[in-house]
Predicted model as a PDB file, atoms N, CA, C, CB and O in Angstrom, pLDDT in the B-factor column:
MODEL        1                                                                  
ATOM      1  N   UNK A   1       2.511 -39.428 -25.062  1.00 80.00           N  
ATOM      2  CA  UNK A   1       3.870 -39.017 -24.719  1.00 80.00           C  
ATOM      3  C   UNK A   1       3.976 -37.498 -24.798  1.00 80.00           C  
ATOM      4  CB  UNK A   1       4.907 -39.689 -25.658  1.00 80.00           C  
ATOM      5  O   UNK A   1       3.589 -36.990 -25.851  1.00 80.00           O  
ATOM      6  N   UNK A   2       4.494 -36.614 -23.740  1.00 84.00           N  
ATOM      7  CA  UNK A   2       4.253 -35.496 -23.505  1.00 84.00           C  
ATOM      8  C   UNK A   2       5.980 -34.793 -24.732  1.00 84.00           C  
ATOM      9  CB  UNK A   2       4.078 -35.304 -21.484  1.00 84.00           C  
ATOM     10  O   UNK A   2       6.965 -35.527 -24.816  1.00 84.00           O  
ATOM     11  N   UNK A   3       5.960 -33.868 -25.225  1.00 92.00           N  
ATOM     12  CA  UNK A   3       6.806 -33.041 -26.280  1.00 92.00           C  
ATOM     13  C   UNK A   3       7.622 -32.253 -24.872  1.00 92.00           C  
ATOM     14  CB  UNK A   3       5.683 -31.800 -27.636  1.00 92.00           C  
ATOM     15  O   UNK A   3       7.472 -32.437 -23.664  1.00 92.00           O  
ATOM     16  N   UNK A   4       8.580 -31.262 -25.690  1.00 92.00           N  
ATOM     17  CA  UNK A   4       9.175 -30.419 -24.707  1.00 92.00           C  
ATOM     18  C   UNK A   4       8.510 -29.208 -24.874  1.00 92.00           C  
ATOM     19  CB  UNK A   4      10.648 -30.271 -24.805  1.00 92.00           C  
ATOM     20  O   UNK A   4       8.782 -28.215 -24.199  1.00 92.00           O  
ATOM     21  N   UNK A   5       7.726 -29.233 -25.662  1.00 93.00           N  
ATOM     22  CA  UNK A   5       6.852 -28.087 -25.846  1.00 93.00           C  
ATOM     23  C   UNK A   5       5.714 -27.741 -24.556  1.00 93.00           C  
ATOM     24  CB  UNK A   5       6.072 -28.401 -27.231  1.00 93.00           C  
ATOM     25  O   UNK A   5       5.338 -26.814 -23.838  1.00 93.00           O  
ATOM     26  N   UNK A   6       5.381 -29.751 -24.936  1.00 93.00           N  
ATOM     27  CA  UNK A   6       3.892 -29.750 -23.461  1.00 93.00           C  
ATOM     28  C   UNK A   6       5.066 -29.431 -22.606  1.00 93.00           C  
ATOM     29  CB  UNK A   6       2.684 -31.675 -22.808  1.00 93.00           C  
ATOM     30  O   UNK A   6       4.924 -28.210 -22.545  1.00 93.00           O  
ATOM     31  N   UNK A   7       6.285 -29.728 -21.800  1.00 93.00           N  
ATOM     32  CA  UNK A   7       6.523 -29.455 -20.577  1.00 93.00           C  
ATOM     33  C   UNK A   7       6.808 -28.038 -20.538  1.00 93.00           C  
ATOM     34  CB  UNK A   7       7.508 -30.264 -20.055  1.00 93.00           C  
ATOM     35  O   UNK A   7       6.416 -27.473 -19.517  1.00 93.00           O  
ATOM     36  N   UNK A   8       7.447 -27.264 -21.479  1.00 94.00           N  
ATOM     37  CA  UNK A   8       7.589 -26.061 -21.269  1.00 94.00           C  
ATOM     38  C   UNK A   8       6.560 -25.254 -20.762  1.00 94.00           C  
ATOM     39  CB  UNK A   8       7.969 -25.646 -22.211  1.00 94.00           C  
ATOM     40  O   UNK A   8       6.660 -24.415 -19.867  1.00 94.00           O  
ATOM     41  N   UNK A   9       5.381 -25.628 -21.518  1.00 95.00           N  
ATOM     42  CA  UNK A   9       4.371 -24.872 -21.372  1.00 95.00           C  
ATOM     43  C   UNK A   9       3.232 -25.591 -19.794  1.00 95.00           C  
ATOM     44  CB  UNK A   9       3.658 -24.885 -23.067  1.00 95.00           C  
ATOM     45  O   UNK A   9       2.153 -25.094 -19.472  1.00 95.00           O  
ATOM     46  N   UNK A  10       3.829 -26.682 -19.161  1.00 95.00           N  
ATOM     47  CA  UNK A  10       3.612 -26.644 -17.909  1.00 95.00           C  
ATOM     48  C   UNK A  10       4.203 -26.128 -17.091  1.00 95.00           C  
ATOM     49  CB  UNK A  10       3.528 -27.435 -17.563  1.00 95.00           C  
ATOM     50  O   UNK A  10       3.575 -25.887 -16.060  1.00 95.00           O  
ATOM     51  N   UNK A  11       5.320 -25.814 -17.139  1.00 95.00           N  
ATOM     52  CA  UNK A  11       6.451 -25.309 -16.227  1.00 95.00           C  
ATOM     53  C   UNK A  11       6.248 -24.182 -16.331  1.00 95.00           C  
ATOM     54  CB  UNK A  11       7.834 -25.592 -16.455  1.00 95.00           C  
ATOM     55  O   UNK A  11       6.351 -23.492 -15.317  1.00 95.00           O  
ATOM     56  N   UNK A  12       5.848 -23.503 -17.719  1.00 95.00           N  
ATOM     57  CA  UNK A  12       5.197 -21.817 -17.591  1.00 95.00           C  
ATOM     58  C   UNK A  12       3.868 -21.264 -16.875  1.00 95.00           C  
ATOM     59  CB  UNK A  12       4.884 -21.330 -19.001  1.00 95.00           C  
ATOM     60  O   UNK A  12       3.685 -20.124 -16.448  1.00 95.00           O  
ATOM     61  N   UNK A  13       2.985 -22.362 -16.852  1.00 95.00           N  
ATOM     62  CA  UNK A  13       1.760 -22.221 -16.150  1.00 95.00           C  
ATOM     63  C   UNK A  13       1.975 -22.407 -14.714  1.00 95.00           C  
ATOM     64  CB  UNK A  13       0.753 -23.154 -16.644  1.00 95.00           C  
ATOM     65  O   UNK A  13       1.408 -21.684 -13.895  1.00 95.00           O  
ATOM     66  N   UNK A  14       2.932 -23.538 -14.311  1.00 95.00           N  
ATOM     67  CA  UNK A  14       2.745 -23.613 -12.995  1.00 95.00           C  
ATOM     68  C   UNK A  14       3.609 -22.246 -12.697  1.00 95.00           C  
ATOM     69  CB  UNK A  14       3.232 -25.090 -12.297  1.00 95.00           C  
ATOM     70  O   UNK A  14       3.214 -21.593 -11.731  1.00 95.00           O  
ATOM     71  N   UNK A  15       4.446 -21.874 -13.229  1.00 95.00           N  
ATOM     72  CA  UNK A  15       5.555 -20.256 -12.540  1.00 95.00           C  
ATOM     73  C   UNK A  15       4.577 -18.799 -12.857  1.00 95.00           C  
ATOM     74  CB  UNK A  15       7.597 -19.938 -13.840  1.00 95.00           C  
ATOM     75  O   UNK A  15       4.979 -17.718 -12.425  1.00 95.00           O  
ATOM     76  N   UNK A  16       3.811 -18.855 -13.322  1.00 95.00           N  
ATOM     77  CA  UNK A  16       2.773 -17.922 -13.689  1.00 95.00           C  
ATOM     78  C   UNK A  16       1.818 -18.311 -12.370  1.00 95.00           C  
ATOM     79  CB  UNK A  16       2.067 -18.184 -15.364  1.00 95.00           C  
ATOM     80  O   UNK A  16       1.678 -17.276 -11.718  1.00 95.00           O  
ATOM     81  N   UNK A  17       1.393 -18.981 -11.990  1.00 95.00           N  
ATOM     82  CA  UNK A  17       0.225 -19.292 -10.976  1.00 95.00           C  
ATOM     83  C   UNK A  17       1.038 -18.918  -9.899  1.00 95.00           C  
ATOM     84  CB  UNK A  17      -0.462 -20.884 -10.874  1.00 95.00           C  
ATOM     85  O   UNK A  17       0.731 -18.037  -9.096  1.00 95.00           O  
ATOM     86  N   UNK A  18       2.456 -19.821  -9.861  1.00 96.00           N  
ATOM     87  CA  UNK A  18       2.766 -19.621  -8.166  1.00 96.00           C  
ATOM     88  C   UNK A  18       3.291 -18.018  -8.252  1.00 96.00           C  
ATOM     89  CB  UNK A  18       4.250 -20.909  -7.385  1.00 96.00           C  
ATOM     90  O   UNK A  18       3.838 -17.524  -7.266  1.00 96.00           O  
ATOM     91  N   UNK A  19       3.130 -17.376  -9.263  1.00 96.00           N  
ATOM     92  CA  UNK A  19       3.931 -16.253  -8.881  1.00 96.00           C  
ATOM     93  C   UNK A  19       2.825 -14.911  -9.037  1.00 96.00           C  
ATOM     94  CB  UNK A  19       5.385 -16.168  -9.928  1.00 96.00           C  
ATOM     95  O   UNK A  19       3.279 -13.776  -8.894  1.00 96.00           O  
ATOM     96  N   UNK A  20       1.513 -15.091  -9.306  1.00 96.00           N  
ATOM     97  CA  UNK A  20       0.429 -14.510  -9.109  1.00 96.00           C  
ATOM     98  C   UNK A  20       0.248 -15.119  -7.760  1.00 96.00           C  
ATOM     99  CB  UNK A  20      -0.615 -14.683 -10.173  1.00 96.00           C  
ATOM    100  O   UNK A  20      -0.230 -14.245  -7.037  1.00 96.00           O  
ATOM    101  N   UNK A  21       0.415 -16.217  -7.108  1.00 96.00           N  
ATOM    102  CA  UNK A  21      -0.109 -16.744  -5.568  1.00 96.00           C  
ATOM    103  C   UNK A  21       0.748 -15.549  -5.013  1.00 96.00           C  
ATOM    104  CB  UNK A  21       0.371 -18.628  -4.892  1.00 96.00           C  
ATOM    105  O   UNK A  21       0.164 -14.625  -4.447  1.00 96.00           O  
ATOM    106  N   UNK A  22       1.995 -15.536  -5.142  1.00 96.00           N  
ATOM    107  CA  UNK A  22       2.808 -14.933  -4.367  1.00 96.00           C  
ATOM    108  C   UNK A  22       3.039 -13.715  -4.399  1.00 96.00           C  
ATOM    109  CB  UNK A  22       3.708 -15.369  -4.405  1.00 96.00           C  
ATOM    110  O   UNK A  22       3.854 -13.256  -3.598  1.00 96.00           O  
ATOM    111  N   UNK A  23       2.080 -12.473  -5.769  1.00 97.00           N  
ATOM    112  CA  UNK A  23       2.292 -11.370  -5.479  1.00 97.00           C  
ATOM    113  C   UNK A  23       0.810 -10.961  -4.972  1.00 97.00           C  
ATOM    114  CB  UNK A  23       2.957 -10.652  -6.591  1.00 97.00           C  
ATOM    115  O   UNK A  23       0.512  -9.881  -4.461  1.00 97.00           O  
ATOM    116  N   UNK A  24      -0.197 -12.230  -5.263  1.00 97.00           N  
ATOM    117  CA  UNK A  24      -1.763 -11.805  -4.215  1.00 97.00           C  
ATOM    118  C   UNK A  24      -1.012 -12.040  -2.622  1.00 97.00           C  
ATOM    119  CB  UNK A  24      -3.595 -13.350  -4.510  1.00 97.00           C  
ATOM    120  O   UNK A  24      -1.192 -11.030  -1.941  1.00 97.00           O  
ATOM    121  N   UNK A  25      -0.526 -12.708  -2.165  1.00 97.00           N  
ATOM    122  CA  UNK A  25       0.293 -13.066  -0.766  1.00 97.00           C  
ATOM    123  C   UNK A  25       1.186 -11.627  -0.467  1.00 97.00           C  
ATOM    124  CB  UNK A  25       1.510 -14.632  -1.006  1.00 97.00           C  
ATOM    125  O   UNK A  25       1.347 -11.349   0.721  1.00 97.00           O  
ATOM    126  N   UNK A  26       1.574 -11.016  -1.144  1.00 97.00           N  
ATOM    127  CA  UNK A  26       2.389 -10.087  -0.856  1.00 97.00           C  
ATOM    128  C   UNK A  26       1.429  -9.355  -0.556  1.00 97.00           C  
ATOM    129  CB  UNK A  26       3.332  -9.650  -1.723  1.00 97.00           C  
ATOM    130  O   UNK A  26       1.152  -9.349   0.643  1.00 97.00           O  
ATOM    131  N   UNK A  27       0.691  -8.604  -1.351  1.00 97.00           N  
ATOM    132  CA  UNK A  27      -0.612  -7.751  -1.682  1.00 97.00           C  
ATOM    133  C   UNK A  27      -1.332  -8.192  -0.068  1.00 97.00           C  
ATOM    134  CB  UNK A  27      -1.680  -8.393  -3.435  1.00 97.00           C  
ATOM    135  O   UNK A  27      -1.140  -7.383   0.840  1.00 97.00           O  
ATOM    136  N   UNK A  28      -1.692  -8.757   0.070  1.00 98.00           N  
ATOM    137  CA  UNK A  28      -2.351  -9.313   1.159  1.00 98.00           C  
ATOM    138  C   UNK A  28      -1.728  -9.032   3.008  1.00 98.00           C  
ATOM    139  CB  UNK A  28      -2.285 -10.886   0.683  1.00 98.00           C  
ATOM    140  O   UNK A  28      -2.271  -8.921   4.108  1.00 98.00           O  
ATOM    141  N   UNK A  29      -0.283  -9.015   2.460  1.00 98.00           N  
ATOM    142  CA  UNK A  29       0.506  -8.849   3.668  1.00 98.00           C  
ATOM    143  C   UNK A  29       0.735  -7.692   4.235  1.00 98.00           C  
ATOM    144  CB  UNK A  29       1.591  -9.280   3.537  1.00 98.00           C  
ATOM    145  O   UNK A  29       0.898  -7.461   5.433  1.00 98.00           O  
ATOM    146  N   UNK A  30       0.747  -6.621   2.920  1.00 98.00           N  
ATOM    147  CA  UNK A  30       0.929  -4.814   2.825  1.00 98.00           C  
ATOM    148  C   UNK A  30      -0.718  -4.578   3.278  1.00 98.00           C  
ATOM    149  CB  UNK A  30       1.433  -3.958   0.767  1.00 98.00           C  
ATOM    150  O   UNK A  30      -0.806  -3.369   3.063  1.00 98.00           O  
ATOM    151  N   UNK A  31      -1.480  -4.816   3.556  1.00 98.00           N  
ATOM    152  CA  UNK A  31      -2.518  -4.922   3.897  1.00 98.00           C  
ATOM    153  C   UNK A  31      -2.993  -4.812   5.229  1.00 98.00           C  
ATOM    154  CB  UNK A  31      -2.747  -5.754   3.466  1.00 98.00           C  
ATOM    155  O   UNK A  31      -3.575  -3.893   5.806  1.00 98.00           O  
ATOM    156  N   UNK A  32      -2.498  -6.332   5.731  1.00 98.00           N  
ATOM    157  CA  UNK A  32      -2.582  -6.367   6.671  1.00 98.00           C  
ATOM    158  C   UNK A  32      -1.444  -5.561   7.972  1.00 98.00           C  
ATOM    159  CB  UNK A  32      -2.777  -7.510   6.518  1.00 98.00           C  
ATOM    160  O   UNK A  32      -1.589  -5.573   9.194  1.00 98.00           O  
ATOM    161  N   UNK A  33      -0.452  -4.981   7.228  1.00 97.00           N  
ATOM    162  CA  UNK A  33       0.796  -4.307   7.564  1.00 97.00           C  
ATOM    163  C   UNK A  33       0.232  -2.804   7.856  1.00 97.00           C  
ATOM    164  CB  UNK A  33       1.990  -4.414   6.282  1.00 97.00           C  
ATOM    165  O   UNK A  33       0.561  -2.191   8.872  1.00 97.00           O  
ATOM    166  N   UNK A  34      -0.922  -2.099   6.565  1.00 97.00           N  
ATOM    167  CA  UNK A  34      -1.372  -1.005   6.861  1.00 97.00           C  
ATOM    168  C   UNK A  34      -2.813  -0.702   8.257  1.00 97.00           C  
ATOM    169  CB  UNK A  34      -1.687  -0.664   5.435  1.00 97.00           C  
ATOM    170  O   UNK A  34      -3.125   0.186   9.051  1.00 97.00           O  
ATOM    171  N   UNK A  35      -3.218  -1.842   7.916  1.00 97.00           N  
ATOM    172  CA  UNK A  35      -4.771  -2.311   9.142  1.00 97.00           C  
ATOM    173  C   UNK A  35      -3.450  -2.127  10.541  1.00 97.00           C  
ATOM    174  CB  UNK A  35      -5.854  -4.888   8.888  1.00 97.00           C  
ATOM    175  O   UNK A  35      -3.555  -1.159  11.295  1.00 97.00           O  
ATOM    176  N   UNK A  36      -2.300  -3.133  10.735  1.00 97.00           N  
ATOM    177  CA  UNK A  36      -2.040  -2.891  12.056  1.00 97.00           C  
ATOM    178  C   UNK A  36      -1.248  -1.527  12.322  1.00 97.00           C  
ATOM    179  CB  UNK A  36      -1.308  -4.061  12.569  1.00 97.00           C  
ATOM    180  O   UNK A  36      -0.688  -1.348  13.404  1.00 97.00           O  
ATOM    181  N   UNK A  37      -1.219  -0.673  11.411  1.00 96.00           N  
ATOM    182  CA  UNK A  37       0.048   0.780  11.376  1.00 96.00           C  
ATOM    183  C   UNK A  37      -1.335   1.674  11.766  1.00 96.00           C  
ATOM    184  CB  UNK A  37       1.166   1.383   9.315  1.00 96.00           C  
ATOM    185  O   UNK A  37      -1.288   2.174  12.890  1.00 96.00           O  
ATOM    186  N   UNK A  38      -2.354   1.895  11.113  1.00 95.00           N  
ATOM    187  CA  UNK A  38      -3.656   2.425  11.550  1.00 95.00           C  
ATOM    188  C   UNK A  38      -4.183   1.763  12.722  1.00 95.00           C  
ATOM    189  CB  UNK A  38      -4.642   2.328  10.499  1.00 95.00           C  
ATOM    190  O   UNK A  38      -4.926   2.610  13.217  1.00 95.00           O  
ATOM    191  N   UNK A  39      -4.220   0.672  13.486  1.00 95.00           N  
ATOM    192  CA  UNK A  39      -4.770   0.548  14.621  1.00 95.00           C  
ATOM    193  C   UNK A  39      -3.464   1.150  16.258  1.00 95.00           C  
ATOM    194  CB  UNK A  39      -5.271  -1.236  14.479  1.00 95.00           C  
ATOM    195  O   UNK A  39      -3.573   1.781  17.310  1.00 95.00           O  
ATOM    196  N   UNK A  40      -2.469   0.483  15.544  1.00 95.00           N  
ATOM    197  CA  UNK A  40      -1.363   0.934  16.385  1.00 95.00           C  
ATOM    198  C   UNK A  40      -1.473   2.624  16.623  1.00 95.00           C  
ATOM    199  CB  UNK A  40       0.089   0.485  15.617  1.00 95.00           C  
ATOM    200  O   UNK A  40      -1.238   2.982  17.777  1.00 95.00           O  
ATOM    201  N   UNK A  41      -1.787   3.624  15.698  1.00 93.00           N  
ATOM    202  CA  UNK A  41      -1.716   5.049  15.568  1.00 93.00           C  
ATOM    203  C   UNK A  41      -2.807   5.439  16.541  1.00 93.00           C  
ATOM    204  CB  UNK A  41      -1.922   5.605  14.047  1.00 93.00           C  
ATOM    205  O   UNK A  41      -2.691   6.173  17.522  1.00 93.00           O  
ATOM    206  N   UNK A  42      -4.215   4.632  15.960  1.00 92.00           N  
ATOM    207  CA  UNK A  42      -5.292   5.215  17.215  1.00 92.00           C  
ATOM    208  C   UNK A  42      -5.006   5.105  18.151  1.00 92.00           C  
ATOM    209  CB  UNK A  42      -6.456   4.809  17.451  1.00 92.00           C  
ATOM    210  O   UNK A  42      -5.342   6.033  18.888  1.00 92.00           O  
ATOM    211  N   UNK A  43      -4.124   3.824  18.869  1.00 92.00           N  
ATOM    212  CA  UNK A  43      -4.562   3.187  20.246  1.00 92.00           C  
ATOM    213  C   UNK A  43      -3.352   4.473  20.577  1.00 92.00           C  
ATOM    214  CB  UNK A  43      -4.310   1.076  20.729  1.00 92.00           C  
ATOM    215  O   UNK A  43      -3.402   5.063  21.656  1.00 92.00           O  
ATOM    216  N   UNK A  44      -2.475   4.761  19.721  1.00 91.00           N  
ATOM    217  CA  UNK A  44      -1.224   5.744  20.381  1.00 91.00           C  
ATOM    218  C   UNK A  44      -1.997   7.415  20.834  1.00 91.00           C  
ATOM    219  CB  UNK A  44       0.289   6.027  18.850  1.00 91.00           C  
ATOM    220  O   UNK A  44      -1.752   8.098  21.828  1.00 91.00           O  
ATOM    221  N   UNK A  45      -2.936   7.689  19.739  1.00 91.00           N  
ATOM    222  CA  UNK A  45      -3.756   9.117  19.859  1.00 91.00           C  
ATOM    223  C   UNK A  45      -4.274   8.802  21.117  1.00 91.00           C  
ATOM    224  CB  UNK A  45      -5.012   9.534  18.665  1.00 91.00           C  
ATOM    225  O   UNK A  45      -4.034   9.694  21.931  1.00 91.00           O  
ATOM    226  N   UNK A  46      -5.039   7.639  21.676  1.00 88.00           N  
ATOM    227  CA  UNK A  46      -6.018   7.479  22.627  1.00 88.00           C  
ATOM    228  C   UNK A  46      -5.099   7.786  24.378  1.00 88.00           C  
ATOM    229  CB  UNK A  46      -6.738   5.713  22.311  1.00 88.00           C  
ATOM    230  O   UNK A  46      -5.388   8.372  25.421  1.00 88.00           O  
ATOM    231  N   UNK A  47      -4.021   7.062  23.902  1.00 89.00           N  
ATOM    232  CA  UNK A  47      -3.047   6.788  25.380  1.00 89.00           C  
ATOM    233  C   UNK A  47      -2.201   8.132  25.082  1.00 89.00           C  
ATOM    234  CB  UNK A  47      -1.841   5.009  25.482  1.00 89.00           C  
ATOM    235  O   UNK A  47      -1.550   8.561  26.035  1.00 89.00           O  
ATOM    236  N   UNK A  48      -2.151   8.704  24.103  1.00 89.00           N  
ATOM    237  CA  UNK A  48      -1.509  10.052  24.154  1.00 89.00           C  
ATOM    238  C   UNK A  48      -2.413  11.144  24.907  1.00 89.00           C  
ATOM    239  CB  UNK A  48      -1.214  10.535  22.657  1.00 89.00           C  
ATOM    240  O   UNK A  48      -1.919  12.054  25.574  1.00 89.00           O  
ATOM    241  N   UNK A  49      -3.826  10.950  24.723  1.00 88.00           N  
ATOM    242  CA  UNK A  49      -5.116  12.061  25.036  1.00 88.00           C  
ATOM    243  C   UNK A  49      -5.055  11.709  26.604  1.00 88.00           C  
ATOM    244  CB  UNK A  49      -6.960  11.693  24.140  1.00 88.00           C  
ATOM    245  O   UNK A  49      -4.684  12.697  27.238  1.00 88.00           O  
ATOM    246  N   UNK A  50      -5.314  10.581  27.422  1.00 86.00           N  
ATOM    247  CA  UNK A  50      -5.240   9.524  28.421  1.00 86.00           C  
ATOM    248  C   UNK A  50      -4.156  10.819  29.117  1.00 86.00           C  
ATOM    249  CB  UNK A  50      -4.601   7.622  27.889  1.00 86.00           C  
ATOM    250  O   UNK A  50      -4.441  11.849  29.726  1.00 86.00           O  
ATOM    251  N   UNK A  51      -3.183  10.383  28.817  1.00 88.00           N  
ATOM    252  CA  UNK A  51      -1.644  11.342  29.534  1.00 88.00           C  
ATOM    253  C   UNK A  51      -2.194  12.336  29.616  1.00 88.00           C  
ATOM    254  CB  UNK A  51      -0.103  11.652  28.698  1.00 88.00           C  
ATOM    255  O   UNK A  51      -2.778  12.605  30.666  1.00 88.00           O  
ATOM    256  N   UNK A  52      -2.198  13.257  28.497  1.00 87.00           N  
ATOM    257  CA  UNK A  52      -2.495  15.129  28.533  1.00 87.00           C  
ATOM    258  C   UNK A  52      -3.804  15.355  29.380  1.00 87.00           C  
ATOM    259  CB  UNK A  52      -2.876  15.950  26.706  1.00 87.00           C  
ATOM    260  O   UNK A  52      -4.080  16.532  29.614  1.00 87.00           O  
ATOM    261  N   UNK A  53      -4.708  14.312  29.907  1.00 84.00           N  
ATOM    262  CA  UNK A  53      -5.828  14.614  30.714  1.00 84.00           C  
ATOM    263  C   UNK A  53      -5.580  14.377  31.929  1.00 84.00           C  
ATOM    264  CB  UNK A  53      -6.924  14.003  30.404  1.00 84.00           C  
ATOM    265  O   UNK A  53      -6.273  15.030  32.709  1.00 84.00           O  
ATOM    266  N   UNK A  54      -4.862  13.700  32.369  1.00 84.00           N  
ATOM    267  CA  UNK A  54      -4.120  13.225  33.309  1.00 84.00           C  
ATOM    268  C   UNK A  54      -2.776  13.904  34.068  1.00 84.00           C  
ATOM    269  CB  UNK A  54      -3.844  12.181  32.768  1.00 84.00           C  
ATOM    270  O   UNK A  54      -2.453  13.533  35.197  1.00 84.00           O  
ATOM    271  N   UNK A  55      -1.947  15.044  33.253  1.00 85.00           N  
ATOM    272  CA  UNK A  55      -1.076  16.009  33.034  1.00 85.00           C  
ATOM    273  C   UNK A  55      -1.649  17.042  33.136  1.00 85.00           C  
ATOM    274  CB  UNK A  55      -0.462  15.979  32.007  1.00 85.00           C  
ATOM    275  O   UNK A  55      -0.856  17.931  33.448  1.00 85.00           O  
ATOM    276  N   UNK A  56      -3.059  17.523  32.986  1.00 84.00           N  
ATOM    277  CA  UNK A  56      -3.996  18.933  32.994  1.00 84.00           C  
ATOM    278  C   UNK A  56      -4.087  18.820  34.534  1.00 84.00           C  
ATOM    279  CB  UNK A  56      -5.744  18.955  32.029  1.00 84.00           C  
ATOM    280  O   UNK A  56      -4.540  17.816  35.085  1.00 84.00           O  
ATOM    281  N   UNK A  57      -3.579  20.035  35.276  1.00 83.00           N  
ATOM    282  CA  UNK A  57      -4.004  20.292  36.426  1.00 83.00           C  
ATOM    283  C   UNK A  57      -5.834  20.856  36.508  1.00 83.00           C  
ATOM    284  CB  UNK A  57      -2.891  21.339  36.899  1.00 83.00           C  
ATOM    285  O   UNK A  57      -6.562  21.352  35.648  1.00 83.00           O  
ATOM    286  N   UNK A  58      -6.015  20.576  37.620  1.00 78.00           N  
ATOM    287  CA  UNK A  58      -8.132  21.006  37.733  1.00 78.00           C  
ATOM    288  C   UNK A  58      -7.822  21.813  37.195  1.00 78.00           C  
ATOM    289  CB  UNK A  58      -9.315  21.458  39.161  1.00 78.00           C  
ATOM    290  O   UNK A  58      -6.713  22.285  36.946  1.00 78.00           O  
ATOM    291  N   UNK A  59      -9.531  22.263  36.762  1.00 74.00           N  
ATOM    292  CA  UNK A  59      -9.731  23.596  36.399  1.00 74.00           C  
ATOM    293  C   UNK A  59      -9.978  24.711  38.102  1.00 74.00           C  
ATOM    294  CB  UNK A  59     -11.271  23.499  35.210  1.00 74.00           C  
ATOM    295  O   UNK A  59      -9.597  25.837  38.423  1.00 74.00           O  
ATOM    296  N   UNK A  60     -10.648  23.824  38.672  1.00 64.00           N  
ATOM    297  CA  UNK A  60     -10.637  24.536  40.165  1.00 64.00           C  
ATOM    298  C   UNK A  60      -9.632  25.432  40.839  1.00 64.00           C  
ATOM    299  CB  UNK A  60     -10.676  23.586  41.059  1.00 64.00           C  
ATOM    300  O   UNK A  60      -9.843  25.849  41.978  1.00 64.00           O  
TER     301      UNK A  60                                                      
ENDMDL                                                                          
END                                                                             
């Protein structure tokens, strides 16, 4: 027969786990938030360079 002690101390383990799940999930998301802010920036440098070469009259 489980005490209120055993349940307390399940109810603390399971809110400790899901709430390490959920700040590795957060962690994980700022992550993947910075990977697409750095790919978005190159592809913007690349199509920015693209224009200004394209905007350069010949050298001729």
């Amino acid at each position: 027969m489980r005490t209120n002690h055993d349940v307390v101390t399940m109810l603390r383990r399971a809110v400790w786990i899901s709430w390490r799940a959920l700040t590795l999930l957060a962690g994980l998301l700022l992550l993947l938030l910075q990977l697409l802010g750095v790919l978005a920036g190159l592809a913007f440098r690349e199509v920015d360079r693209v224009h200004r070469d394209a905007a350069r009259p010949p050298f001729w």
